[in-house]
C-alpha positions as a printed NumPy array, in Angstrom:
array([[ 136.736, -115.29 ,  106.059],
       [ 139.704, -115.582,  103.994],
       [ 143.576, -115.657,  105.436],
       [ 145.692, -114.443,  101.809],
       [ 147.826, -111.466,  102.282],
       [ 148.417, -109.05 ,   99.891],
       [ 151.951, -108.366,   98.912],
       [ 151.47 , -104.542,   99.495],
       [ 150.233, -105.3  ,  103.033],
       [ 152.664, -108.328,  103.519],
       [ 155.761, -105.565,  103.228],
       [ 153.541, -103.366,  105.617],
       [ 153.38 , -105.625,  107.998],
       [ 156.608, -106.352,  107.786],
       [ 158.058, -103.359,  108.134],
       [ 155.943, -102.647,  111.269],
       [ 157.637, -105.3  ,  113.128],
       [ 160.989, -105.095,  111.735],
       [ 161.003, -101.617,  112.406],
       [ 158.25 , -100.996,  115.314],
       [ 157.22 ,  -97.357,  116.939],
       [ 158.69 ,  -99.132,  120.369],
       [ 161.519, -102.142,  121.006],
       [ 159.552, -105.4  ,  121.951],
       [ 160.802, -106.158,  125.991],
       [ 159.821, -109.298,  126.918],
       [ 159.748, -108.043,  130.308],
       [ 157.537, -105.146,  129.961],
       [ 154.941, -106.97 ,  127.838],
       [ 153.661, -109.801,  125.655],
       [ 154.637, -110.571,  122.351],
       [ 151.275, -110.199,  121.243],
       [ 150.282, -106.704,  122.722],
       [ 153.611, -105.785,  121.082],
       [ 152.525, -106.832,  117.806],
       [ 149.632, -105.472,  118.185],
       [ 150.462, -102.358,  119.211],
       [ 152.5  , -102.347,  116.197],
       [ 149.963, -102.976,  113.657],
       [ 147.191, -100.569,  115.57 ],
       [ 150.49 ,  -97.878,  114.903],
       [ 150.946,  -98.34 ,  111.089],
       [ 146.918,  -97.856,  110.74 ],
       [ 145.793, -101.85 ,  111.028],
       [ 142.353, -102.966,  112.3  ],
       [ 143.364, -104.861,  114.906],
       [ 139.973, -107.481,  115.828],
       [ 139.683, -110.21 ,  118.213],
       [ 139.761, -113.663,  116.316],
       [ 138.549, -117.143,  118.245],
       [ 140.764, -119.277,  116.499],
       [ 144.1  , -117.296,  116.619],
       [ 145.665, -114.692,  118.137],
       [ 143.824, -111.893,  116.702],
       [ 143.172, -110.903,  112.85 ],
       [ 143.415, -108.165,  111.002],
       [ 140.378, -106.557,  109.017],
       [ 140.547, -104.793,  105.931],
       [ 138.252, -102.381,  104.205],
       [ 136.243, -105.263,  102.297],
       [ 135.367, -107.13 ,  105.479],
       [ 137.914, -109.837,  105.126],
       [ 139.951, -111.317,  108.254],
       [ 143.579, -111.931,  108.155],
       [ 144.456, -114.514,  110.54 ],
       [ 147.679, -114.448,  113.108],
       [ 149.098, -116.151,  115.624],
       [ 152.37 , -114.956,  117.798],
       [ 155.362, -116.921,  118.741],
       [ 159.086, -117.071,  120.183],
       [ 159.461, -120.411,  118.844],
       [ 159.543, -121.011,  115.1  ],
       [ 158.63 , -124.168,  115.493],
       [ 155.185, -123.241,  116.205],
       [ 154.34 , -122.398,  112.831],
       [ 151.755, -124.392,  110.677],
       [ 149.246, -123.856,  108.312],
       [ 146.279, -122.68 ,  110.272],
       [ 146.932, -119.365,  109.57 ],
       [ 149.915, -116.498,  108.962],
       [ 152.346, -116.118,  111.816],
       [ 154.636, -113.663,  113.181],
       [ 157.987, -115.11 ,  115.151],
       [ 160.314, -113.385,  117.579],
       [ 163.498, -114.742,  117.044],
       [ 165.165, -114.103,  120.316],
       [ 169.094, -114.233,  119.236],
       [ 168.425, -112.157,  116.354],
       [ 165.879, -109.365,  118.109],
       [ 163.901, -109.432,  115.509],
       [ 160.305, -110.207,  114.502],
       [ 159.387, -111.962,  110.71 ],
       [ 155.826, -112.307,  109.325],
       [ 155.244, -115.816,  107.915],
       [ 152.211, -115.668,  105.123]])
């Protein structure tokens, strides 16, 4: 288990949110499906994880950690983040 992000696949994630296959509509579904959706779209391995949102898998076997959320204020160390910020319409990936 290891939560570190490359910064290849930092700017791919990234750009998968900032720049998504579909517009996230809060009324139409969640943040996370959206984001997940996202990531499953740009090639991710998108696995369930008990202690976050869900985490992504890479080739070696290790877990990448996320959790979702329309409030920055949310964020803490147990693991990366991605925030909706809901003036700006757009998503950021916190490492």
């Amino acid at each position: 288990m290891t939560n570190t992000i490359s910064i290849q696949m930092l700017r791919v994630l990234e750009e998968a949110v900032t720049k998504p296959p579909i517009p996230y509509e809060p009324h139409k579904h969640s943040l996370k499906a959206w984001v997940m959706y996202c990531l499953r779209e740009r090639g991710f391995k998108v696995v369930y994880a008990q202690n976050a949102d869900f985490a992504i898998e890479s080739k070696g076997k290790d877990k990448v950690y996320f959790k979702v959320s329309t409030n920055k204020e949310d964020v803490n160390n147990s693991c990366s983040w991605i925030v909706w910020d809901s003036i700006e319409q757009i998503a950021s990936v916190i490492p």
